[in-house]
N, C-alpha and C positions, 0 to 999 in steps of 0.2 A: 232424638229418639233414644238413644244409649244412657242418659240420665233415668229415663221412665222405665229400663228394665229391673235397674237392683231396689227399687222404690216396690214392681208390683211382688219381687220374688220376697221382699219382707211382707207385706201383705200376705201373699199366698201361706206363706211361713205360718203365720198365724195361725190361720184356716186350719191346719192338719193338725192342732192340738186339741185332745177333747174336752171339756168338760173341769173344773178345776173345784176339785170338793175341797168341803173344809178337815180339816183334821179331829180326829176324834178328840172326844175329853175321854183322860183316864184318869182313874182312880184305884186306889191301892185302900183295902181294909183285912182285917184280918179276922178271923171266923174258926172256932175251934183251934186256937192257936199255928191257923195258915194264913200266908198272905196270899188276898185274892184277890186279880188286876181287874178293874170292871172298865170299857171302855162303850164309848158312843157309836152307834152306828151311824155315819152321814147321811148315806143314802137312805136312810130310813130313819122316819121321826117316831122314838118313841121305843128304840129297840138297842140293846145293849146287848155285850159277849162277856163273857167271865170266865177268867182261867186261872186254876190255880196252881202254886210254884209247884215244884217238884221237891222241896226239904233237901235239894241238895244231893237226892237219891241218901239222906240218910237211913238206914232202916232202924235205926235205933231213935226213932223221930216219936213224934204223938202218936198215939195209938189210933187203927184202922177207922173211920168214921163213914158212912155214906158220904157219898159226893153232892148229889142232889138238893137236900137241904140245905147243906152247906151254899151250895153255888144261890139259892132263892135267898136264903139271910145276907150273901155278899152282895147281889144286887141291889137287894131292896135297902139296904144299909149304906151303898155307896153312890144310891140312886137316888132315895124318898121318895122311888115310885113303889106299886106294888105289882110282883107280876102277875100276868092273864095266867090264870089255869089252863094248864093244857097249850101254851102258847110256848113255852121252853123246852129246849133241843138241843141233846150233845152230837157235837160231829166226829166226826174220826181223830181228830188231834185231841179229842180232851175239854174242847172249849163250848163251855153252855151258852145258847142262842137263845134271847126272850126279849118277848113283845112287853110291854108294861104298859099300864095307865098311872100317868102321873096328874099332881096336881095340877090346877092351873093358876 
C-alpha cells in the first residue's frame, strides 16, 4: 500500500494545473518612426494587442502623432490581417486590443 501513495499524489499533482496555452507570437514594426510590439492573443483566434515603446520618455523624440492610426497600420503591418471596424480597444495601460480578419 505505501508504494501506491507517492504514485496517486503525482497523479493528483497533475490534476491541479490548468490549462497550458501557447505562447503568443510577437512582433516588432515600426510606424511613424516608433517601435510597435504586436503580439497574438492565445485564447483568442484572430485577435492581437499592440503597444507602443515609450521613446525612452524622450521629449525631444518625433513629433506628437495620434495613437490610433498608428496602432491599425502596426497591426495590420505586423499581422497581414485587416482589422474589424469598430472591433479595436485601448485599455488603461496604453495597449490597443483588436479583432482582425485575416487571410486564409
Amino acid at each position: 500500500m505505501l508504494p501506491v501513495i507517492p504514485v496517486m499524489m503525482f497523479l493528483l499533482a497533475g490534476c491541479a494545473e490548468g490549462p497550458v496555452l501557447a505562447a503568443p507570437e510577437v512582433r516588432q514594426v515600426e510606424v511613424l518612426g516608433r517601435i510597435w510590439t504586436v503580439s497574438s492573443v492565445p485564447e483568442r483566434p484572430n485577435a492581437f494587442v499592440a503597444s507602443r515603446d515609450n521613446n525612452n520618455l524622450n521629449p525631444f523624440g518625433r513629433p506628437a502623432a495620434l495613437r490610433t492610426p498608428q496602432a491599425v497600420k502596426a497591426l495590420e503591418t505586423a499581422t497581414g490581417c485587416k482589422v474589424i471596424p469598430g472591433r479595436i480597444w485601448q485599455d488603461t495601460t496604453a495597449q490597443y486590443h483588436a479583432d482582425m480578419v485575416c487571410p486564409v
